[in-house]
SETOR-733626 format. One record per atom (N, C-alpha, C, O): x, y, z; atom name; residue in one letter. Coordinates in pm, 1 decimal. Layout:
N
        u        v        w atom rest
        X        Y        Z   CA    A
...
This chain:
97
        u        v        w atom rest
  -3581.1   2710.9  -4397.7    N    X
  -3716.5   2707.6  -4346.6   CA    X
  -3714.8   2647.2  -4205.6    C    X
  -3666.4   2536.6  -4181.9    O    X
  -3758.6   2709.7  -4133.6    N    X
  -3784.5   2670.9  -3957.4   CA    X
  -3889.5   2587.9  -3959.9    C    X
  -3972.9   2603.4  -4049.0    O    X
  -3905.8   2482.7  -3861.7    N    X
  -4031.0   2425.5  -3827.9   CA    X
  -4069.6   2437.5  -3657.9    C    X
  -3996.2   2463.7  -3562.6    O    X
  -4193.4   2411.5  -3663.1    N    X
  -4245.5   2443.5  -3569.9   CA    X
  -4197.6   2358.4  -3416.6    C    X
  -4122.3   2265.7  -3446.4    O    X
  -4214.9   2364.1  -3307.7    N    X
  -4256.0   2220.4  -3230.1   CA    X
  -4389.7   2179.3  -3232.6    C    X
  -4482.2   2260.5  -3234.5    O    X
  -4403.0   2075.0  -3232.8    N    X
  -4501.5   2004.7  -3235.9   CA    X
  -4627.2   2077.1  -3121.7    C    X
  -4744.4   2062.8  -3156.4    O    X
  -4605.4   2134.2  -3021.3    N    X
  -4751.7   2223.7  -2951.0   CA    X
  -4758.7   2324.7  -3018.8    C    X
  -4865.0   2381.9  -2994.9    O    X
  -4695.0   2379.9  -3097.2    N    X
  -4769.2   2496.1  -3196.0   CA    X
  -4870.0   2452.0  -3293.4    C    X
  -4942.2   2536.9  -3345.7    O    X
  -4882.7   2321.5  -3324.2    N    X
  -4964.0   2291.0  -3419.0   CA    X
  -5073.0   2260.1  -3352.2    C    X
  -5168.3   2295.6  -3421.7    O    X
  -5110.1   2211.5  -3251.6    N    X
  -5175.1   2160.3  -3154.2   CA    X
  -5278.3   2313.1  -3135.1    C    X
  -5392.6   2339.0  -3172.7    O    X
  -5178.4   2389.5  -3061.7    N    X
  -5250.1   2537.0  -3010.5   CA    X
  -5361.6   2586.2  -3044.9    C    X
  -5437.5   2647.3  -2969.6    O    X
  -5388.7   2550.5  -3222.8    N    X
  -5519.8   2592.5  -3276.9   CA    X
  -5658.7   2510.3  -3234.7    C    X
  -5778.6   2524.4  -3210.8    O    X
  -5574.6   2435.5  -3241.9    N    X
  -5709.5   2320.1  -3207.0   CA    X
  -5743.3   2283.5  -3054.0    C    X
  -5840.8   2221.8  -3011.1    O    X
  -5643.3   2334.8  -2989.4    N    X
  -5665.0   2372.6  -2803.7   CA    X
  -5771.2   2457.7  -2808.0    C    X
  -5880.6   2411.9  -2775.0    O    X
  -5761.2   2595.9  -2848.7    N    X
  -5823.1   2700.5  -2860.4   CA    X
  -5952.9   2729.9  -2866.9    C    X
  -6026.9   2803.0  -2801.1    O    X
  -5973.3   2625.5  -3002.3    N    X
  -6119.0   2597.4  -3065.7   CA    X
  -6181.3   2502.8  -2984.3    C    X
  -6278.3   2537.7  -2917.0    O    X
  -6131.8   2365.2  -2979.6    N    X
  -6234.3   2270.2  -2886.9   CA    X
  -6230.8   2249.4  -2760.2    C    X
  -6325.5   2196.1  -2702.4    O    X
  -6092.9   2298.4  -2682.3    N    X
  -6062.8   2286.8  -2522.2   CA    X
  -6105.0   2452.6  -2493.6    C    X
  -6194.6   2450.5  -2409.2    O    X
  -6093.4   2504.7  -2508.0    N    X
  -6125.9   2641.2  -2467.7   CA    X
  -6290.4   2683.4  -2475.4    C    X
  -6347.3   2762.5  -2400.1    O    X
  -6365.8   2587.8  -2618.2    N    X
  -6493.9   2615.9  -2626.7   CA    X
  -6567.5   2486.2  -2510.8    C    X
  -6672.0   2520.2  -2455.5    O    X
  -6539.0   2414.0  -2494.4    N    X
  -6533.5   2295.7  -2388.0   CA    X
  -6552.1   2350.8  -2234.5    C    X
  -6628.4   2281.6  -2167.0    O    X
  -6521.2   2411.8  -2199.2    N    X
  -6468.0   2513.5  -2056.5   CA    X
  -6522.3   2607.6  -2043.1    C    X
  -6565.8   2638.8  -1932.2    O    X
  -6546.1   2722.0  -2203.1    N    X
  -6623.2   2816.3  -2152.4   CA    X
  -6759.7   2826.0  -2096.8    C    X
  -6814.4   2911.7  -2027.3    O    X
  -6811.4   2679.4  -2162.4    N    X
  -6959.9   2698.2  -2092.7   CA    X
  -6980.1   2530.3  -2063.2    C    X
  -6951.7   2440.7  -2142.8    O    X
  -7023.2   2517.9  -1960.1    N    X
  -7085.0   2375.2  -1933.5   CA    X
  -7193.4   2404.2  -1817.7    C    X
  -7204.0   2513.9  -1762.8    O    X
  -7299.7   2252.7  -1777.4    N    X
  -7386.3   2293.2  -1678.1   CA    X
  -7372.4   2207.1  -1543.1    C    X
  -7299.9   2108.3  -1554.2    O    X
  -7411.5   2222.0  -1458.7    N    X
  -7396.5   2167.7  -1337.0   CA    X
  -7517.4   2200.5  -1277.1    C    X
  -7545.9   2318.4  -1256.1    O    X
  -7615.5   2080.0  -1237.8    N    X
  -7721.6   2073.3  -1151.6   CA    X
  -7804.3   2141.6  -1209.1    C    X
  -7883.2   2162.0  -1116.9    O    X
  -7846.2   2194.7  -1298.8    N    X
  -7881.2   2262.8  -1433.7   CA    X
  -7894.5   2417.0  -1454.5    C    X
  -7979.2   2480.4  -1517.3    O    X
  -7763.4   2467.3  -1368.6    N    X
  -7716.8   2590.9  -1359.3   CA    X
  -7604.2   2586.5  -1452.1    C    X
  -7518.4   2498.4  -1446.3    O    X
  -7604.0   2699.2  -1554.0    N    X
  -7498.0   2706.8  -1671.4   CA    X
  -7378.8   2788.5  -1576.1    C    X
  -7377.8   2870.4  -1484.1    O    X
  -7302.0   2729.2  -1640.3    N    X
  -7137.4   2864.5  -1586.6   CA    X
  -7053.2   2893.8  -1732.5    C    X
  -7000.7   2832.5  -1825.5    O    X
  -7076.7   3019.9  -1688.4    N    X
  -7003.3   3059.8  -1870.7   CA    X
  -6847.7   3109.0  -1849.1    C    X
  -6839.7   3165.2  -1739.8    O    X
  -6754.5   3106.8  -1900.0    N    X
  -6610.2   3164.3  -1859.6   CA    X
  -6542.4   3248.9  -1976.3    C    X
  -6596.3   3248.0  -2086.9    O    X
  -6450.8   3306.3  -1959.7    N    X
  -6394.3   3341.0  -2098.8   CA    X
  -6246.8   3233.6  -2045.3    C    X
  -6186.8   3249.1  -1938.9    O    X
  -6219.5   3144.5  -2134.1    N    X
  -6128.0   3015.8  -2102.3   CA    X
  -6042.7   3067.4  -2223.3    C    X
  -6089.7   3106.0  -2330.4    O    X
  -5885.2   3061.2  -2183.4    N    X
  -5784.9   3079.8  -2277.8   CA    X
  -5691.5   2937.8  -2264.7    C    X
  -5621.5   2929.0  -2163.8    O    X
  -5688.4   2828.2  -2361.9    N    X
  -5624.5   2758.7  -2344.1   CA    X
  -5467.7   2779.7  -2428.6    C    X
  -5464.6   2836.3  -2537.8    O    X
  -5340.7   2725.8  -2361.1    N    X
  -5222.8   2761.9  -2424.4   CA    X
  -5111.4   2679.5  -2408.0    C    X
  -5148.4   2602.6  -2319.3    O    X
  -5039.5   2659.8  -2427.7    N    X
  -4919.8   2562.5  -2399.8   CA    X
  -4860.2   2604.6  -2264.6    C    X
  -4886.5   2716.3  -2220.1    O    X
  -4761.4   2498.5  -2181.3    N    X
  -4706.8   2496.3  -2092.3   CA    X
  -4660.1   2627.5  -2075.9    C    X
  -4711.7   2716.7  -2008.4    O    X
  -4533.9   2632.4  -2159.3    N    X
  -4385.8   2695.0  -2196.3   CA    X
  -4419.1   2870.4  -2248.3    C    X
  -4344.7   2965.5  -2272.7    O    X
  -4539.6   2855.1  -2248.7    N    X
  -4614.8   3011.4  -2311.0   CA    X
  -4657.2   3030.6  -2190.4    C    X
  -4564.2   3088.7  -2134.3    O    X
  -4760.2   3013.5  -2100.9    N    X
  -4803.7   3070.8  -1989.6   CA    X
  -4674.3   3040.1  -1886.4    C    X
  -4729.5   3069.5  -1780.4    O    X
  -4553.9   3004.8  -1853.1    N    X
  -4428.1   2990.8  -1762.2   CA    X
  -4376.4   3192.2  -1787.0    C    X
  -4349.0   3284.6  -1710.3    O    X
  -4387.3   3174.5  -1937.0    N    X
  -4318.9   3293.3  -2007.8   CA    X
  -4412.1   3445.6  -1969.3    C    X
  -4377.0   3563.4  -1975.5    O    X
  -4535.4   3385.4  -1930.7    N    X
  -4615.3   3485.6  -1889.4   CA    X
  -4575.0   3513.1  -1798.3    C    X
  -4484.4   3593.9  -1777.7    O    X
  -4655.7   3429.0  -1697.5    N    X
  -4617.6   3403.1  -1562.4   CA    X
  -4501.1   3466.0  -1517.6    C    X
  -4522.1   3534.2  -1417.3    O    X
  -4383.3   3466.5  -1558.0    N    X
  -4261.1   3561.9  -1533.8   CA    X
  -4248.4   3680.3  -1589.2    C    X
  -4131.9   3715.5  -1607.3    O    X
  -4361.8   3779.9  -1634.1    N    X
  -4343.3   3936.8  -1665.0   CA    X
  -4297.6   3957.4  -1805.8    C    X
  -4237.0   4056.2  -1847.1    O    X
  -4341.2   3830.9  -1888.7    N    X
  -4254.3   3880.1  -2033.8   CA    X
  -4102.4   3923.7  -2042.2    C    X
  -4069.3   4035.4  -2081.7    O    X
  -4043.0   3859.3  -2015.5    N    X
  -3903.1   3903.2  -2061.7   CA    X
  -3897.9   3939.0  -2225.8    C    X
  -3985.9   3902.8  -2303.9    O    X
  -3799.7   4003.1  -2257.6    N    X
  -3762.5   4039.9  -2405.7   CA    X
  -3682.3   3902.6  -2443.0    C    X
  -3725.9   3866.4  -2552.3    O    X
  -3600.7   3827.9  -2404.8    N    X
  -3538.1   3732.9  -2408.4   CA    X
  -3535.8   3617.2  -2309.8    C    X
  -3523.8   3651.5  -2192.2    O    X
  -3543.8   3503.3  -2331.4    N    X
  -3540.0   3432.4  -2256.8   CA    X
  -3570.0   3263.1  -2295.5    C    X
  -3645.3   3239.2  -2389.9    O    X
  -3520.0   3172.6  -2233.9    N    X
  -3549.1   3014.5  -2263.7   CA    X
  -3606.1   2956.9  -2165.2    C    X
  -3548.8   2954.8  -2056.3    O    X
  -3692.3   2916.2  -2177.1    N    X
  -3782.7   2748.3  -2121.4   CA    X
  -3766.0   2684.8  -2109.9    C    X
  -3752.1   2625.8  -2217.1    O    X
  -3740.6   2593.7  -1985.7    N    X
  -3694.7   2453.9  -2018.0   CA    X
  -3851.4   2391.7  -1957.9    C    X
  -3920.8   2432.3  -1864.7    O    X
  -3871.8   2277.5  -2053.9    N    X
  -4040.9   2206.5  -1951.9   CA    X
  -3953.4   2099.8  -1975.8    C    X
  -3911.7   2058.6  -2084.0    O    X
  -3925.3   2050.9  -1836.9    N    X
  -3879.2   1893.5  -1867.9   CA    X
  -4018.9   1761.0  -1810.0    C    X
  -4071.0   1749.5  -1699.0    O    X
  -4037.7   1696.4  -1912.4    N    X
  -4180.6   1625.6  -1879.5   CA    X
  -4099.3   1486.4  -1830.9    C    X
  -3984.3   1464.6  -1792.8    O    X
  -4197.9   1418.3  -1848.3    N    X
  -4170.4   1259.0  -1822.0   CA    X
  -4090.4   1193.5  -1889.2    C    X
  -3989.1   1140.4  -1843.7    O    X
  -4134.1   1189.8  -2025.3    N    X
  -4033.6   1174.8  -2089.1   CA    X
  -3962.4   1275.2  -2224.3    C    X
  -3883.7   1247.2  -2314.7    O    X
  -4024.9   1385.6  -2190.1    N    X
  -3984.8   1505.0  -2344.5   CA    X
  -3911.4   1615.2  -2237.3    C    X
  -3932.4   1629.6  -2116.9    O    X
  -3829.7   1677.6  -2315.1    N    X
  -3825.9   1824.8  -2283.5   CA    X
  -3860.1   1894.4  -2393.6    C    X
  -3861.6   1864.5  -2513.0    O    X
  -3893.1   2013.7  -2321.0    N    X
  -3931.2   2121.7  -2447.0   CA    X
  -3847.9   2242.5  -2472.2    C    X
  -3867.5   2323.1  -2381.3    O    X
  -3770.9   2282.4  -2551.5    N    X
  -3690.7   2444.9  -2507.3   CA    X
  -3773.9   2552.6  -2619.1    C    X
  -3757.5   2561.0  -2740.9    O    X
  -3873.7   2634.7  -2524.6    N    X
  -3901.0   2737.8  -2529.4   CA    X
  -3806.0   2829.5  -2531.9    C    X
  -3749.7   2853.0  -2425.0    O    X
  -3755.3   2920.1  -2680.0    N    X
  -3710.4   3009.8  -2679.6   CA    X
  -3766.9   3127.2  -2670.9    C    X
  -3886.1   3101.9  -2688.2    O    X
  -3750.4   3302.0  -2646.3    N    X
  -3808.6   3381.4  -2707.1   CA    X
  -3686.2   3490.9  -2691.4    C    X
  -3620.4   3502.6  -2588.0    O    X
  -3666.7   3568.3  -2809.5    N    X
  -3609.5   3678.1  -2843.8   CA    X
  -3652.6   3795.6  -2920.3    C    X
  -3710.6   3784.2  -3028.2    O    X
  -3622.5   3919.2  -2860.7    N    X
  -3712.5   4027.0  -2833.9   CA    X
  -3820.5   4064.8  -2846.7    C    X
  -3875.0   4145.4  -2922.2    O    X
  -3869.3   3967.0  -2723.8    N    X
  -4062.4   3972.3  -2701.5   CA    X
  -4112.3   3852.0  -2797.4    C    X
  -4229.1   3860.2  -2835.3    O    X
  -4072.3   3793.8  -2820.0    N    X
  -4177.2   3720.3  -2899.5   CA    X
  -4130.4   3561.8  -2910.6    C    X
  -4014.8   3541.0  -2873.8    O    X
  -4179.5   3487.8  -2940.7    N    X
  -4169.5   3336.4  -2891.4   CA    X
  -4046.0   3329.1  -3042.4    C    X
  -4014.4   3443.0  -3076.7    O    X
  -4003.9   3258.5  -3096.5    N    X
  -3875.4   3204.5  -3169.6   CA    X
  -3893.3   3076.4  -3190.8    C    X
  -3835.0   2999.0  -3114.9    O    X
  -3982.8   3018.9  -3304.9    N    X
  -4011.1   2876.4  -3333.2   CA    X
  -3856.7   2848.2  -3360.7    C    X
  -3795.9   2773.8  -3283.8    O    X
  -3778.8   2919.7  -3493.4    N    X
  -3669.8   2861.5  -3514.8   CA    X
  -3553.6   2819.5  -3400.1    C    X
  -3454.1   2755.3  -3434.0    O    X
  -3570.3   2850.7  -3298.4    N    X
  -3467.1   2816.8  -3197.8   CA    X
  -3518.5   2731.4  -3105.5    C    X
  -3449.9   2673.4  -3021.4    O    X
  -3747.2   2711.5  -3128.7    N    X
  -3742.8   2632.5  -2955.5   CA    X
  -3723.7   2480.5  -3074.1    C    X
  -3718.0   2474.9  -3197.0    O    X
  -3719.3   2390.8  -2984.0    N    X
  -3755.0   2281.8  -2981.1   CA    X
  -3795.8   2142.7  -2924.2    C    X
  -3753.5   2148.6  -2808.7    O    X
  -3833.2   2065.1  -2934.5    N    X
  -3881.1   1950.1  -2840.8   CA    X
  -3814.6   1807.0  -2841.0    C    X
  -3838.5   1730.1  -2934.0    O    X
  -3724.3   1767.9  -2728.7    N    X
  -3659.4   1622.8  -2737.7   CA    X
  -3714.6   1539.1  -2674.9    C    X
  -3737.6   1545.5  -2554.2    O    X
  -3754.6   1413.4  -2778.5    N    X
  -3865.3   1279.1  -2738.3   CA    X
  -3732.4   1213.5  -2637.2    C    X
  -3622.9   1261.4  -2607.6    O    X
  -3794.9   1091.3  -2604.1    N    X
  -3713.6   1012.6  -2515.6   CA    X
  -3585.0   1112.5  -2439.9    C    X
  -3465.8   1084.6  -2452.5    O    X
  -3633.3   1225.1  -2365.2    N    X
  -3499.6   1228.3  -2304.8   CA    X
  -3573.8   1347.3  -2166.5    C    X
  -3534.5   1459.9  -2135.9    O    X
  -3684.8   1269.7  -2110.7    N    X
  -3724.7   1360.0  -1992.1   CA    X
  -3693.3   1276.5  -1875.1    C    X
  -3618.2   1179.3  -1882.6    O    X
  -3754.4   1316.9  -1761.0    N    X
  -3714.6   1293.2  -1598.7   CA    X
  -3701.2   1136.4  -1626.6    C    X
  -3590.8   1094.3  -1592.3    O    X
  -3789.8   1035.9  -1682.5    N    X
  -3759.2    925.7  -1678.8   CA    X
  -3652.2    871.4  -1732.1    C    X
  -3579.3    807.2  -1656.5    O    X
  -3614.2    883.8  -1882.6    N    X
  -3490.0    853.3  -1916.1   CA    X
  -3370.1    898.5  -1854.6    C    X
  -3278.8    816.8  -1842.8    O    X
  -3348.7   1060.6  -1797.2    N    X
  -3255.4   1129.3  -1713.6   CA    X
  -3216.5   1018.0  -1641.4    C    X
  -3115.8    952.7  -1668.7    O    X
  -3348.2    975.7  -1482.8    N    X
  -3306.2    917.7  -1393.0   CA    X
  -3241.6    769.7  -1414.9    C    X
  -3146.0    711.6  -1363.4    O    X
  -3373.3    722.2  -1552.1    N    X
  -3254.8    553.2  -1550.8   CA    X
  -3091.5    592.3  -1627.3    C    X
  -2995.2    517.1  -1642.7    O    X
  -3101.3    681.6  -1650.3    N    X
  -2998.6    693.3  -1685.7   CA    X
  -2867.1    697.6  -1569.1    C    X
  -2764.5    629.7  -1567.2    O    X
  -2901.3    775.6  -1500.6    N    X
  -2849.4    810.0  -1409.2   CA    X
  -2826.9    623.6  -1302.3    C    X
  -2721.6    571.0  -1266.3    O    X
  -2944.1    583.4  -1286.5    N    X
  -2921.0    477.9  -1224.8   CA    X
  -2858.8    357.5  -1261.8    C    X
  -2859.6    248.1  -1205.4    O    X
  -2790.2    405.2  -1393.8    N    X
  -2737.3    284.6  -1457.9   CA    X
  -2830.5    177.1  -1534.6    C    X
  -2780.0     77.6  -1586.5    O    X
C-alpha cells in the first residue's frame, strides 16, 4: 500500500476553502468574482513545463523538500515523497559546519 505526501491530503481542503475564499470577495463595495484553482507547488511547476509524460520535482523549501514524481502523464503518489528537516536551511548549516 502507497501513501500519500502529506499536500495531497491538504489539496481537498485547498480547493474547498482557499479557492472558495478568492473566488469572490468585495472591495469598496464592488464584488470581484474569479474562477480560482488552488493546487500544490510541485503540480502547477509540472504544468508550467508542458506536461511531460515523465518526470521529477524537486521543491526544495526552507526546511522540507518535496519529490514530485510523475510517470506516464500522471502524478505517482507511490514514488513522490516529502523530507522534513532537510531543506535550504539544514543544507546550508550543514554545509557551514
Amino acid at each position: 500500500m502507497s501513501s500519500y505526501p502529506v499536500y495531497y491530503y491538504f489539496i481537498i481542503i485547498l480547493r474547498v476553502y482557499a479557492g472558495n475564499a478568492c473566488s469572490e470577495f468585495v472591495i469598496d463595495n464592488k464584488i470581484y468574482r474569479y474562477n480560482v484553482k488552488v493546487m500544490p507547488q510541485d503540480i502547477e511547476v509540472w504544468l508550467d513545463g508542458g506536461k511531460p509524460n515523465n518526470a521529477v520535482v524537486l521543491d526544495v523549501g526552507y526546511n522540507t523538500i518535496n519529490v514530485f514524481v510523475i510517470g506516464n502523464g500522471k502524478p505517482n503518489p507511490s514514488y513522490s515523497k516529502g523530507f522534513i528537516d532537510a531543506g535550504v536551511c539544514i543544507i546550508t548549516s550543514a554545509i557551514a559546519g
